[in-house]
C-alpha positions as CSV (number, residue, x, y, z in Angstrom):
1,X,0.0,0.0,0.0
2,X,2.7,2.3,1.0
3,X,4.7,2.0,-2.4
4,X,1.1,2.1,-4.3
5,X,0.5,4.9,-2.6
6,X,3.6,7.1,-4.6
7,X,3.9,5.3,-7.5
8,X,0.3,6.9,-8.2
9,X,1.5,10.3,-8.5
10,X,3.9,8.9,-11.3
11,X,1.7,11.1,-13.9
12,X,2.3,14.3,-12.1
13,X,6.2,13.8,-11.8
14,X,6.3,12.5,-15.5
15,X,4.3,15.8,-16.5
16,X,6.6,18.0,-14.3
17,X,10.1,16.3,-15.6
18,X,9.1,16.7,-19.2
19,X,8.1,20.8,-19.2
20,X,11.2,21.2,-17.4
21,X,13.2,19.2,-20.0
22,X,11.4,22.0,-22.9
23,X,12.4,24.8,-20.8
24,X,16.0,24.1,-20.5
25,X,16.4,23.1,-24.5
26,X,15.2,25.7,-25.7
27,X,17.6,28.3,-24.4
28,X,14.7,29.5,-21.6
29,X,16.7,28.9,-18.3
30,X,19.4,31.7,-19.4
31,X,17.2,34.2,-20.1
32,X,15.8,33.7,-16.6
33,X,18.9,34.0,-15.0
34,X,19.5,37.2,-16.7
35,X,15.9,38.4,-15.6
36,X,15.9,37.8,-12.0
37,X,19.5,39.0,-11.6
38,X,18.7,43.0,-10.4
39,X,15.8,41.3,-8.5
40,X,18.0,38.6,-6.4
41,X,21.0,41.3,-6.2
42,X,18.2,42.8,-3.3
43,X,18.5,39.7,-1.4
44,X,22.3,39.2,-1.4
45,X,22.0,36.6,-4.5
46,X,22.7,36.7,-8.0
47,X,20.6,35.7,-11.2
48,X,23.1,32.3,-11.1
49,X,21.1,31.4,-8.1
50,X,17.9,31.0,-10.0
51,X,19.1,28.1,-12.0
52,X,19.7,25.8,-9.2
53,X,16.3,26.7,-7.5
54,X,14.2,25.6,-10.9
55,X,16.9,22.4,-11.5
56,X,15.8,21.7,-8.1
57,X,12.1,21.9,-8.6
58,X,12.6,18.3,-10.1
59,X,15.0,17.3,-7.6
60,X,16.7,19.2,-4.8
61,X,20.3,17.1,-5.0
62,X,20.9,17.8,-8.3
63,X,19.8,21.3,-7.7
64,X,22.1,21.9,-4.9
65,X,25.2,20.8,-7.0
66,X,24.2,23.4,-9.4
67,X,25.4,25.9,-6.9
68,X,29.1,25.0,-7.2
69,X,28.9,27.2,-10.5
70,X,28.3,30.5,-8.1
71,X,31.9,32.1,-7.6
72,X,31.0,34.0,-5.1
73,X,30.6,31.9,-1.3
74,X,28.2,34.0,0.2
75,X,25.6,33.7,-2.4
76,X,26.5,30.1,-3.1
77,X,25.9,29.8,0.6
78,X,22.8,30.9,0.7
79,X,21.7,29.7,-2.4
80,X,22.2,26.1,-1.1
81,X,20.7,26.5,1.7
82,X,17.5,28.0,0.1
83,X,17.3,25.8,-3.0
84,X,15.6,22.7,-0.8
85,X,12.5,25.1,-0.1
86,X,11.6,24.7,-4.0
87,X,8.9,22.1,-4.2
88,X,10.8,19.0,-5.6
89,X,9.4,16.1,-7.4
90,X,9.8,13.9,-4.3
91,X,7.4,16.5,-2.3
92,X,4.7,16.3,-5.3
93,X,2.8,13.4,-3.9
94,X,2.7,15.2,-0.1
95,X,1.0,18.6,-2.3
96,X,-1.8,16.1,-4.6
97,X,-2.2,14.2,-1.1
98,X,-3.0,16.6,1.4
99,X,-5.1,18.8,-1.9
100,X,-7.2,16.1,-2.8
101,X,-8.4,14.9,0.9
102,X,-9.0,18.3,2.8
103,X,-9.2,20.6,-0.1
104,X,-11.4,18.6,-2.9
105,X,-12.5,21.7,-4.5
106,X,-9.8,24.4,-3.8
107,X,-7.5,24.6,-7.0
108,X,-5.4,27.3,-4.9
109,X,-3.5,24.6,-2.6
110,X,-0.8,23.3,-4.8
111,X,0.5,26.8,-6.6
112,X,-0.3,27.9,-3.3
113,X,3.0,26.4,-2.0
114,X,5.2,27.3,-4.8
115,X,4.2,30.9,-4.3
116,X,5.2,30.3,-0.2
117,X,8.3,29.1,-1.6
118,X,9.1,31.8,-3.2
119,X,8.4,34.8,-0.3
120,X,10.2,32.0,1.7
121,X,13.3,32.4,-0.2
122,X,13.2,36.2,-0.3
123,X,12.7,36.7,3.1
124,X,14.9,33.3,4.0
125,X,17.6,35.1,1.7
126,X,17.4,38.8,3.6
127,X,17.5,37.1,7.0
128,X,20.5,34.8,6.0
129,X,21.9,38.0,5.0
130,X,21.5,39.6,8.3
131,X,21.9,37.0,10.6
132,X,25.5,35.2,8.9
133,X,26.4,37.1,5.5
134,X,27.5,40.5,3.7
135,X,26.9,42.4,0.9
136,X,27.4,40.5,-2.4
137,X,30.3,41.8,-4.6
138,X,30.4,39.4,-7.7
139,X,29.3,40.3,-11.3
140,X,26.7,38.9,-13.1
141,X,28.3,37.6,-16.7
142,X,26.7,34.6,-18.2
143,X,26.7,34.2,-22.1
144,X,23.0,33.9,-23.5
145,X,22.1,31.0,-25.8
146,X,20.0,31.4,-29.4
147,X,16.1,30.4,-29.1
148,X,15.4,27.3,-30.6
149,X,12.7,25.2,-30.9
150,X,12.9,22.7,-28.0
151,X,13.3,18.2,-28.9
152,X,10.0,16.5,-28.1
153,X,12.7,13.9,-28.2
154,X,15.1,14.9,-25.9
155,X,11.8,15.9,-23.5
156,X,11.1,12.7,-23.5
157,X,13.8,11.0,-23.0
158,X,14.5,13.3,-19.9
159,X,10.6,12.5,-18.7
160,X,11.4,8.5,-19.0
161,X,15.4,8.8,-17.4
162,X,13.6,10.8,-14.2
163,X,10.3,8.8,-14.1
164,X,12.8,5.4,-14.2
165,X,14.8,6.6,-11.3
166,X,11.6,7.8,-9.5
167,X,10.2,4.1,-9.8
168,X,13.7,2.5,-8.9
169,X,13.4,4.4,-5.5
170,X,10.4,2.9,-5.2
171,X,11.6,-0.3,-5.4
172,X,14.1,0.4,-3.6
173,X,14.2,2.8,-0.9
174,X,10.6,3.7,-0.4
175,X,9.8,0.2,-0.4
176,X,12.7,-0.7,2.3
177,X,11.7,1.6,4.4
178,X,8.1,0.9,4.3
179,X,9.0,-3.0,5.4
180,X,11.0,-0.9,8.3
181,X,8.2,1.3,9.1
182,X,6.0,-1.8,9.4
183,X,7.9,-3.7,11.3
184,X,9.0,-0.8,13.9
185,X,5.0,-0.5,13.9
186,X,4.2,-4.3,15.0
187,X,7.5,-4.6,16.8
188,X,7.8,-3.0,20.5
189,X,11.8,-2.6,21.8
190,X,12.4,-6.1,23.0
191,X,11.2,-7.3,19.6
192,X,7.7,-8.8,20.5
193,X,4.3,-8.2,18.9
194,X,3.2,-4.7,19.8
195,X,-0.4,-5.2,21.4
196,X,-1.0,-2.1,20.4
197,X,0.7,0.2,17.9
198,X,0.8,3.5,20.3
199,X,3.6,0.7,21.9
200,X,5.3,0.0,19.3
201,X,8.9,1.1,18.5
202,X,7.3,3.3,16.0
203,X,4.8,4.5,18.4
204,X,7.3,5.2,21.1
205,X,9.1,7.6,18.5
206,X,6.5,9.3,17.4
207,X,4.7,9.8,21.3
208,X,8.5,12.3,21.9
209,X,7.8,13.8,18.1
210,X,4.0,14.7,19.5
211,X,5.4,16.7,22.3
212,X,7.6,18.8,20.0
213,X,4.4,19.2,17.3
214,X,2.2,20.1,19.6
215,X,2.5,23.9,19.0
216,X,1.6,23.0,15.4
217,X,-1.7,21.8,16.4
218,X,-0.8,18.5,15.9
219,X,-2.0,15.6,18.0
220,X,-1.2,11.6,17.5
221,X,2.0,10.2,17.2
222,X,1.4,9.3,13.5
223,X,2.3,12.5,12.2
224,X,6.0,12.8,14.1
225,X,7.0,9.3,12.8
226,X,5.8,9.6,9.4
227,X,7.7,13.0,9.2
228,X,10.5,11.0,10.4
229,X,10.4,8.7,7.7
230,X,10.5,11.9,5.3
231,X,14.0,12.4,5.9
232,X,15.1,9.0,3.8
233,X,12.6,9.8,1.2
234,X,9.8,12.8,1.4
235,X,7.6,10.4,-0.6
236,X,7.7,8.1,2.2
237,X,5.5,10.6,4.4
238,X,2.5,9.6,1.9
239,X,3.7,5.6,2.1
240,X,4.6,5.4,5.9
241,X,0.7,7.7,7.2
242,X,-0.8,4.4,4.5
243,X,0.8,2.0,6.8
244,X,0.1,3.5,10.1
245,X,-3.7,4.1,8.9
246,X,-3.9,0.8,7.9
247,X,-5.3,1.7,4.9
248,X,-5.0,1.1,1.0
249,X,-3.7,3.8,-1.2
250,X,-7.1,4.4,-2.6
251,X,-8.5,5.1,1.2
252,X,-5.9,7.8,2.2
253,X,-6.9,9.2,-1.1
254,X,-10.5,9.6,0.0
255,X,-13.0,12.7,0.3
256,X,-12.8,14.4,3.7
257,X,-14.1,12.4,6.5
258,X,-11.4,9.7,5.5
259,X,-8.8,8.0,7.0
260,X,-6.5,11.2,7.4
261,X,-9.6,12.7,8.8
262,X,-8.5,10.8,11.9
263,X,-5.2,12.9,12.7
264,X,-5.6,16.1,10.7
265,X,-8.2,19.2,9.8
266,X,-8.1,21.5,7.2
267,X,-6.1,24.0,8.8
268,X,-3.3,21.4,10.6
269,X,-2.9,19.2,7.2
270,X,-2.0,22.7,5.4
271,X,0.6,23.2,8.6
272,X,1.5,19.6,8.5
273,X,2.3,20.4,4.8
274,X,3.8,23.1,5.0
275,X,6.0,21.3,7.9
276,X,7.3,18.9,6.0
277,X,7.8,21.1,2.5
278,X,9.9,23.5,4.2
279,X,12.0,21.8,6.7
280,X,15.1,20.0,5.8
281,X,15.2,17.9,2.9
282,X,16.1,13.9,2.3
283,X,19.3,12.4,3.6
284,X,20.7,12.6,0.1
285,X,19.7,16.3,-0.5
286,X,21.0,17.2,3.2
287,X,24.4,15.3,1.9
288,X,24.8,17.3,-1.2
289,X,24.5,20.1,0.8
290,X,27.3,19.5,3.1
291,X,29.5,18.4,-0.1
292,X,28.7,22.3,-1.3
293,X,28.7,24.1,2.5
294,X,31.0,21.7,4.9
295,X,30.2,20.5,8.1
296,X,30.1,24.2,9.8
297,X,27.8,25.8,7.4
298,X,25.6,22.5,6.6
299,X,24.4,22.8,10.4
300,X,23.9,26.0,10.4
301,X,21.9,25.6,7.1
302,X,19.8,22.9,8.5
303,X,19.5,24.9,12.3
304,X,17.9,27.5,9.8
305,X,15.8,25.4,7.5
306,X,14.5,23.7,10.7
307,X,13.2,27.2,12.3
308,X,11.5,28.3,9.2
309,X,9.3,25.5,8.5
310,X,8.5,25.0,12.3
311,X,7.6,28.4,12.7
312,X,5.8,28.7,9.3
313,X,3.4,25.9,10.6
314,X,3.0,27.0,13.8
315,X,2.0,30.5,12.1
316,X,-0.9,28.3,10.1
317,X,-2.1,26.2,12.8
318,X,-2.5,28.9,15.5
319,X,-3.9,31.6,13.2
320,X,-5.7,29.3,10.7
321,X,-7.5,28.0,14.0
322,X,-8.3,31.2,15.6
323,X,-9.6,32.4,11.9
324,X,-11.4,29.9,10.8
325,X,-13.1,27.8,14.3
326,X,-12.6,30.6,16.9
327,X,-10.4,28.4,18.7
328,X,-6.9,28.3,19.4
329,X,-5.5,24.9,18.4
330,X,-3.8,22.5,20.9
331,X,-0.5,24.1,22.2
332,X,-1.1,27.8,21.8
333,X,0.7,28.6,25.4
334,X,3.7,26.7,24.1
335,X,3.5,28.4,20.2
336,X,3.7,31.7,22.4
337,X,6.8,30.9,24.1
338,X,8.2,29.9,20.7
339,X,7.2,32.6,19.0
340,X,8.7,35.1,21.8
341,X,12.0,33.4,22.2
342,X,12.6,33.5,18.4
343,X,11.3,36.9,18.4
344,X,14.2,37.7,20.7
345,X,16.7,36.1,19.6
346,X,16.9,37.2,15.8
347,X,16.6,40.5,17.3
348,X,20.1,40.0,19.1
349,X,21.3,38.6,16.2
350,X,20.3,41.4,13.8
351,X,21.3,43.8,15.9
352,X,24.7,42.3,16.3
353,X,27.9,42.2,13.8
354,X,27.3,39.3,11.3
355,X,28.8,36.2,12.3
């Protein structure tokens, strides 16, 4: 079920890898750069750093590696460390999940996130400027390709290369990790039958996640361990919520009152989105990164990426609630405390010389 689950969204990935693939034959992708270079200067970047951002639309590894071709380290810096907030291919089947089960009729969801992505990384990009960074001092010189009428051949042999590594990860990661997730859920610590899965090693796990989602509105230990599972693959969040549900791909994807019903509203699945789109990536992405930053700058990148897309869903769930049911959502005291303390301290560290 879990691996059913993603390789359903196979459509929308194959549709996303093959407009992509026109864009960059036919001489597009420079033309951007040049664009959105007086735009990004604003927010310490160059228009370099746009081309790793839309390379990492379909994947956020490959897009991070794109950085290396930015000479100058503090935009390449903070280039990496934005790039993962672009919706990748891998996050797709989280968006059409979450869309089609709380918000049936609301075409706004999905674009929705691309647009946060985007005031993400301008305001990610001023405070990474403020907080670590100075001024940028390179100049923009990149040589502009000839339009030419882009390969329906070429776009779809880049559509079949991506949609054949997309299903070997199914086969292969997604679906070990599933048979881990399934077995940490039926297994307890001394590696007997769980009588139930709250005791489970899973359960366990996700019962210390629950304390630190709380502020997001967030109840259950199912949403802390399938965020967990996120990190190896963020298709696996769709997989590993199937498992725990105990429910059939075509169940999750259900009208609202469903399964998912069970853990989430309207307002926490867009935070629980929103948590998981904007916090660190996969292990892969988050080791690309440190082969572009080092050790020093990766955990400072991931301390960063971390904050964002906690406080981002916080944001949602507590205001969403208030907004829309007149009701704070569970863990309001604690979102307060949160919210002051971070308040605080990126005061200090504005305030102070740049580290």
């Amino acid at each position: 079920a879990g691996v059913g689950a993603v390789i359903g969204f196979l459509p929308l990935i194959m549709v996303l890898f093959f407009c992509l693939a026109l864009l960059e034959d036919s001489g597009y992708m420079a033309r951007v750069a040049l664009i959105m270079d007086r735009h990004f200067k604003r927010i310490g970047l160059s228009g370099k750093s746009i081309i790793p951002m839309i390379v990492g639309s379909g994947c956020a590894i490959p897009g991070v590696m794109a950085t290396r071709t930015i000479e100058d380290v503090n935009e390449k810096r903070i280039t990496t460390i934005l790039t993962p907030y672009v919706p990748c291919g891998a996050k797709l089947p989280i968006i059409a999940l979450f869309a089609t089960v709380f918000f049936p009729n609301a075409s706004w969801v999905a674009p929705s996130m691309y647009i946060l992505a985007i005031l993400v990384i301008v305001i990610g990009g001023l405070l990474l400027k403020k907080l670590f960074l100075w001024d940028s001092t390179s100049v923009f010189i990149l040589e502009l390709p000839e339009y030419k009428k882009p390969s329906l051949k070429y776009a779809v042999n880049q559509m079949l290369r991506h949609s054949k590594a997309f299903i070997y990860k199914a086969a292969t990661i997604i679906l070990v990790m599933n048979t881990l997730v399934w077995l940490m859920q039926e297994y307890n610590w001394i590696l007997q039958p769980a009588a139930d899965q709250g005791q489970s090693m899973l359960g366990t796990i996700g019962s210390v996640l629950e304390v630190v989602l709380t502020p997001l509105g967030l109840s259950g230990w199912q949403p802390g361990a399938a965020a967990i599972t996120g990190f190896v693959a963020k298709e696996n969040v769709v997989s590993s919520l199937a498992i725990l549900l105990g429910a059939a791909a075509e169940s999750v994807l259900s009208t609202p009152g469903g399964s998912l019903a069970q853990l989430f509203n309207p307002v926490t699945a867009y935070a629980f989105l929103v948590f998981n789109l904007f916090t660190p990536p996969c292990f892969a992405a988050i080791g690309a990164m440190k082969g572009e930053l080092g050790s020093e700058w990766l955990w400072k990148g991931l301390l960063f990426q971390i904050g964002v897309g906690y406080t981002l869903a916080m944001l949602i769930s507590q205001i969403g609630s208030l907004v829309l049911y007149k009701t704070p959502a569970p863990g309001m005291p604690a979102a307060i405390v949160i919210g002051a303390v971070l308040g605080i301290f990126l005061f200090i560290k504005i305030k102070s010389p740049a580290a």
